[in-house]
C-alpha positions as CSV (number, residue, x, y, z in Angstrom):
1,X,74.7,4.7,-13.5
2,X,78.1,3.3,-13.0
3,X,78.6,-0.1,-12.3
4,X,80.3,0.5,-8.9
5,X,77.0,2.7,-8.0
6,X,74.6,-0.1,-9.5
7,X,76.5,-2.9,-7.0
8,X,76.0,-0.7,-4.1
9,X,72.0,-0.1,-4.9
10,X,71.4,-3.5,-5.3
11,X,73.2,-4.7,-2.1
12,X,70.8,-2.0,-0.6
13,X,68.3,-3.3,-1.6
14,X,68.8,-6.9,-0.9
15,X,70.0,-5.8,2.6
16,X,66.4,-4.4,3.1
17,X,65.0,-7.5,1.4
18,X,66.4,-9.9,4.2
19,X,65.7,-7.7,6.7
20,X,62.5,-8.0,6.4
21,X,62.4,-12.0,5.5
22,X,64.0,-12.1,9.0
23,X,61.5,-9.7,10.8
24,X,58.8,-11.4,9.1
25,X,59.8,-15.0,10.3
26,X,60.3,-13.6,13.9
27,X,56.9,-12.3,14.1
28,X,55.1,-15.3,12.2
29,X,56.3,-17.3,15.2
30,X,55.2,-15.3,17.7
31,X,51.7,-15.2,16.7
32,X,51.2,-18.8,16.1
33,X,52.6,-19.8,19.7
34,X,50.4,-17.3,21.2
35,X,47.5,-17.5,18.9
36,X,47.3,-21.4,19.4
37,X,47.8,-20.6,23.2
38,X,44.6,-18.0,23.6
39,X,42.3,-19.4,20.7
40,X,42.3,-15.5,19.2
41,X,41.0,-15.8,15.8
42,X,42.5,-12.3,15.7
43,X,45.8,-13.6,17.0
44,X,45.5,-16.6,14.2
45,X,44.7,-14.2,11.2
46,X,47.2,-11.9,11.8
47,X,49.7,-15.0,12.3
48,X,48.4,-15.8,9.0
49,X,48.7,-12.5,7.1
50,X,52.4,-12.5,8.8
51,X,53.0,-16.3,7.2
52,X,52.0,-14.9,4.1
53,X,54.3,-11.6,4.6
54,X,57.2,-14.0,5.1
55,X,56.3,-15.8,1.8
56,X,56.0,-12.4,-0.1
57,X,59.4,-11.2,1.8
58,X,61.7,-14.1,0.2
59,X,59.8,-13.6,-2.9
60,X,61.0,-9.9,-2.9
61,X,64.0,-10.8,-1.6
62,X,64.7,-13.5,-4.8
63,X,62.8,-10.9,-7.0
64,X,65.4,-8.0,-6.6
65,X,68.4,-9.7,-6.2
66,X,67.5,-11.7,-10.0
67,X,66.6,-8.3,-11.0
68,X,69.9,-7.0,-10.4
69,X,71.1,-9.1,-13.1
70,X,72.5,-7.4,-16.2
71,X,70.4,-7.4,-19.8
72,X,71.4,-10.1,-21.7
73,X,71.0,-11.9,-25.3
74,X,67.4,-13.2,-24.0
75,X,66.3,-10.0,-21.9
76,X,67.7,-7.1,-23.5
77,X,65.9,-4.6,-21.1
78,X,67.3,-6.5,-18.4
79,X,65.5,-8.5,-15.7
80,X,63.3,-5.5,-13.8
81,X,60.0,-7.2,-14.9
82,X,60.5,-9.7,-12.0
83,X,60.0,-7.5,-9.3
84,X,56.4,-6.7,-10.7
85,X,55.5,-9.9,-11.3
86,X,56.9,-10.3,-7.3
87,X,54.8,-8.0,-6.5
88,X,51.6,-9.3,-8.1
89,X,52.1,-12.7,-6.5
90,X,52.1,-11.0,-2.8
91,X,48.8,-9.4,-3.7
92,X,47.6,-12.6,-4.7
93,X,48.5,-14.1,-1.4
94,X,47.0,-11.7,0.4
95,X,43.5,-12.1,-1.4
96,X,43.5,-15.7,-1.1
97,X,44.7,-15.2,3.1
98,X,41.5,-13.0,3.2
99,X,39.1,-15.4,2.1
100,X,40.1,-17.8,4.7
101,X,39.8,-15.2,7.4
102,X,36.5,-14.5,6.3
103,X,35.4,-17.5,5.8
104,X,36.2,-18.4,9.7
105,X,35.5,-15.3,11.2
106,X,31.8,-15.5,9.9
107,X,31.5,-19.1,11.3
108,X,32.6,-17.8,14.2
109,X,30.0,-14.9,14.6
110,X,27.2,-16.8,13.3
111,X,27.7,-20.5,13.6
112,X,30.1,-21.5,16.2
113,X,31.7,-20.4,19.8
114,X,34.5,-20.3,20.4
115,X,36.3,-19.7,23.7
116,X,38.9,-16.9,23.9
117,X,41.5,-17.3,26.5
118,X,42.7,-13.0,26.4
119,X,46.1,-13.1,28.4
120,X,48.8,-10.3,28.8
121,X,50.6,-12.9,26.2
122,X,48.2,-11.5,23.2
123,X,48.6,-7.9,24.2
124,X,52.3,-8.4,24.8
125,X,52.8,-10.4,20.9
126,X,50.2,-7.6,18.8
127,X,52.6,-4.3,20.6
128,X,55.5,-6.0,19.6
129,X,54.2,-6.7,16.3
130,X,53.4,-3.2,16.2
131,X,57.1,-1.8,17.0
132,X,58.8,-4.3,14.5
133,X,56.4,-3.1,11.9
134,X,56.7,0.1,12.1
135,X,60.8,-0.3,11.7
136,X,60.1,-2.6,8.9
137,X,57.9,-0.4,7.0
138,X,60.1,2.7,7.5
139,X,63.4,0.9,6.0
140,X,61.6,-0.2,3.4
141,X,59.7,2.7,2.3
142,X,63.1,4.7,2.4
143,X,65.2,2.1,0.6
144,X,61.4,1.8,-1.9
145,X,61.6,5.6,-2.8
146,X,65.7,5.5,-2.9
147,X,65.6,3.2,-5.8
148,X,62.1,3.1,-7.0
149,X,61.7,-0.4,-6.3
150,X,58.2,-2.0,-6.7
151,X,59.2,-5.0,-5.0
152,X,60.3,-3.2,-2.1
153,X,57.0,-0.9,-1.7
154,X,54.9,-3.9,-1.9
155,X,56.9,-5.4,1.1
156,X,56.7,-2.0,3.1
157,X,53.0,-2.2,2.4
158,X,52.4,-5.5,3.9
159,X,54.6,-4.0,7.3
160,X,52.8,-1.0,7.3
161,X,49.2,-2.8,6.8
162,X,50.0,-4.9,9.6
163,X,50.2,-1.8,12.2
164,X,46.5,-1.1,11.4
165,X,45.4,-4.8,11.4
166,X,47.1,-5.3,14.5
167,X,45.8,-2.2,15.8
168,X,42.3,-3.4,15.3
169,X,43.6,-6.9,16.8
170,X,44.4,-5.1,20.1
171,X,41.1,-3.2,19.9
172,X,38.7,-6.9,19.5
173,X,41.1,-8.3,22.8
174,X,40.1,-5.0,24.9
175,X,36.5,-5.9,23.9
176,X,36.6,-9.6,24.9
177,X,38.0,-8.7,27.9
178,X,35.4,-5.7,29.1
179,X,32.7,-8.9,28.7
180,X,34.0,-11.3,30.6
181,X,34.3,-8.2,33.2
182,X,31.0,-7.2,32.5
183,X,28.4,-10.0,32.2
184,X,25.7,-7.5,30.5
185,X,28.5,-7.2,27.6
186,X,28.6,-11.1,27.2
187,X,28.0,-10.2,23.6
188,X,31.4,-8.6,23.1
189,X,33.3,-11.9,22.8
190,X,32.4,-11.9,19.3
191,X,35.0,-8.8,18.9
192,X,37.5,-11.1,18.3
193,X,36.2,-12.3,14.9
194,X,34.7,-9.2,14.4
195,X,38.4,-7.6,14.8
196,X,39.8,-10.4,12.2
197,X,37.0,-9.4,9.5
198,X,38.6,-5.7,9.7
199,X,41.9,-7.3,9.5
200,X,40.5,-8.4,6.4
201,X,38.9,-6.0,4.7
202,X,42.1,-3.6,5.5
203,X,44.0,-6.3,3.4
204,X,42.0,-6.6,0.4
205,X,41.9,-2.6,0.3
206,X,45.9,-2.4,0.2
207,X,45.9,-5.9,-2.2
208,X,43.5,-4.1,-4.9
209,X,45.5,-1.0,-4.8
210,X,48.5,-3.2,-5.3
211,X,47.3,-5.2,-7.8
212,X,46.1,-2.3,-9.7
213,X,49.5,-0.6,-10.0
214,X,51.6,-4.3,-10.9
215,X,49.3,-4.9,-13.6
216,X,49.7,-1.1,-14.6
217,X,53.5,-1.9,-14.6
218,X,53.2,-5.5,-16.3
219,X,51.7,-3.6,-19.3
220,X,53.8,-0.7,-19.3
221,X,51.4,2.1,-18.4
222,X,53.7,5.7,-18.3
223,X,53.3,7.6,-15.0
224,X,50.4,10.5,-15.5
225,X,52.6,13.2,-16.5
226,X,55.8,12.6,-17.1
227,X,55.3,12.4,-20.8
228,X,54.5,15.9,-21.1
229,X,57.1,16.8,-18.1
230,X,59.9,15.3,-20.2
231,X,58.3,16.7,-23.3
232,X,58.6,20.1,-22.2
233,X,62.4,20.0,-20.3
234,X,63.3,18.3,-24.0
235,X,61.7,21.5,-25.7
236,X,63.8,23.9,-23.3
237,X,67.0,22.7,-24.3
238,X,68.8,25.0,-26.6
239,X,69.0,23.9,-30.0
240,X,65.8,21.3,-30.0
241,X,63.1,22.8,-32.3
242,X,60.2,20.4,-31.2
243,X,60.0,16.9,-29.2
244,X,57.9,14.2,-30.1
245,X,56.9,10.5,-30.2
246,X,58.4,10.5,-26.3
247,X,57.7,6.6,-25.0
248,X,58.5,5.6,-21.7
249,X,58.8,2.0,-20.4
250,X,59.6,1.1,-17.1
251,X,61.2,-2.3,-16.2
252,X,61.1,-3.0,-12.6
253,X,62.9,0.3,-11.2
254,X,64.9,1.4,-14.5
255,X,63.0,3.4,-16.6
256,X,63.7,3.3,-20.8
257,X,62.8,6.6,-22.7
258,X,62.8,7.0,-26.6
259,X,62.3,10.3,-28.0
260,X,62.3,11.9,-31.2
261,X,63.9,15.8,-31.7
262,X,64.0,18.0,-34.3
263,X,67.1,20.1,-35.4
264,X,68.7,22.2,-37.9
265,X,69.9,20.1,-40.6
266,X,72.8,22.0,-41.3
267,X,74.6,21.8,-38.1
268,X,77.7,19.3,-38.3
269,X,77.2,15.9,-36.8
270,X,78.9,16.7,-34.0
271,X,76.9,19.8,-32.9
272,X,73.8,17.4,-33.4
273,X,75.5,15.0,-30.9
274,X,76.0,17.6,-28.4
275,X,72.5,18.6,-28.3
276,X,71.3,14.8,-27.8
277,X,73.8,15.0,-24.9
278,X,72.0,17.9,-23.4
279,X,68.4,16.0,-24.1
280,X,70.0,13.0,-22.3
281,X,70.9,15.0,-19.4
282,X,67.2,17.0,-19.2
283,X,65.5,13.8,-19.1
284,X,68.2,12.5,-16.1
285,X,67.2,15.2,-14.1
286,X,64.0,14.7,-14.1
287,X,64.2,10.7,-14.3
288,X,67.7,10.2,-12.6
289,X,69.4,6.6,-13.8
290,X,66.8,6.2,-16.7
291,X,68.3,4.7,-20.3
292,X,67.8,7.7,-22.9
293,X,67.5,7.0,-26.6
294,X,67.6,10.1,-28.7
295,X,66.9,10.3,-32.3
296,X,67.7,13.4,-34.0
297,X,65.6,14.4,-37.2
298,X,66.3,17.7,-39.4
299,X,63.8,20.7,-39.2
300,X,61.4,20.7,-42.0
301,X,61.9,24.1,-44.2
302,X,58.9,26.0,-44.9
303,X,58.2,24.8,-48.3
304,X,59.0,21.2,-47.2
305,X,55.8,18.9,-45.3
306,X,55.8,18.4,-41.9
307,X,57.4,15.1,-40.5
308,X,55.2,13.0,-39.4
């Protein structure tokens, strides 16, 4: 990757970044105002899951524009890790929102009443929410897969949670609404917290999943598969006699392989060179952008041992 094409992925990506910081800010405040106004725990909980979004937004926004920075002297891989560990502190905001939302929303169902004032306002703030958050997610999932950026996949999953918690928002309102129409369906005024425990439990879902696949990347786990896939494209290139000892280590989006090749000893230097060119450029295919290390070792003869 050149450095003119490195500049231009990372303003991409920190052009997404802020997008989102700004979405996220706009939609925060347009919950609380109407969530205060209408008493919708629903309302309140997603105006708290969009609070935390914004927090986990300039986190990914700091996170990928630090881990633009070049290796240096103290981080010789460079600074990738950061966007992981971005991403593991949204999911840890997001468990810690869902506790609180819980914790109220069983209060509410059980313990306390609470009167729920369900105006065009809170249909009006959740369909907006909606729209933006389906933009949101879209940008970031393309500019997510474009650079293979954990930071930015975490944010587009927080966007594209919110359509379904939102969803499920709208749904508890309509409820709330049919029983103050309907005084046999008194009972459905309880939809509201109801509504905000499904917000919930959507959350924790995406969280774990999240979790799951930042601590995967924190302790360099290889993708399922590419070993062998890179294995093989190594084996097919003319000249290699066997690959082995392939490692892979992503940090943040940039991925590190090291493999070891064997080759006819007697080649000159140079031809060997050529052919760890062509193994650099079978791995790129598969992995484009990724930092190939090729070390070369001579065939064993027959009478000699195998390498280990």
């Amino acid at each position: 990757m050149t450095a003119d094409t490195r500049l231009i992925a990372e303003k991409e990506k920190s052009d997404a970044a802020l997008s989102s910081v700004i979405a996220a800010v706009a939609l925060t405040t347009l919950k609380i105002i109407v969530g205060v106004i209408t008493g919708s725990l629903g309302i309140l909980a997603e105006a708290a899951h969009s609070a935390l979004d914004l927090v986990a937004a300039l986190v990914t926004f700091l996170a990928v524009r630090l881990s633009g920075k070049p290796a240096d002297r103290a981080h010789l891989y460079g600074h990738g890790k950061v966007e992981n560990l971005s991403a593991l502190f949204e999911t840890l905001l997001l468990l810690v929102t869902c506790g609180w939302i819980i914790y109220e929303a069983v209060q509410r169902i059980f313990f306390k009443q609470v009167e729920i004032e369900v105006s065009i306002w809170a249909f009006l703030v959740m369909f907006v929410s909606i729209i933006v958050d389906i933009t949101r997610s879209r940008v970031l999932y393309r500019a997510a897969r474009k650079h293979n950026s954990q930071a930015l996949e975490a944010d587009a999953l927080h966007f594209s949670t919110d359509i379904w918690s939102s969803s499920v928002v709208i749904a508890g309102l309509l409820f709330v609404k049919i029983g103050e129409w309907v005084p046999n369906l008194r009972f459905l005024h309880k939809a509201d917290a109801v509504a905000a425990l499904g917000v919930a439990l959507i959350v924790i879902y995406v969280s774990i999943e999240l979790g799951i696949r930042t601590v995967q990347a924190l302790l360099d786990a290889a993708p399922q598969g590419l070993a062998e896939k890179i294995t093989s494209a190594v084996e097919a290139v003319p000249g290699v006699d066997n690959c082995h000892n392939v490692r892979l280590r992503y940090m943040g989006a940039h991925l590190f392989v090291d493999t070891h090749i064997l080759v006819d000893g007697s080649q000159p230097l140079e031809e060997a060179h050529q052919i760890t060119e062509l193994v650099e450029q079978a791995v790129q295919n598969i992995v484009p952008n990724s930092d190939v290390t090729v070390h070369p070792e001579p065939t064993p003869l027959p009478s000699e041992p195998p390498q280990e």
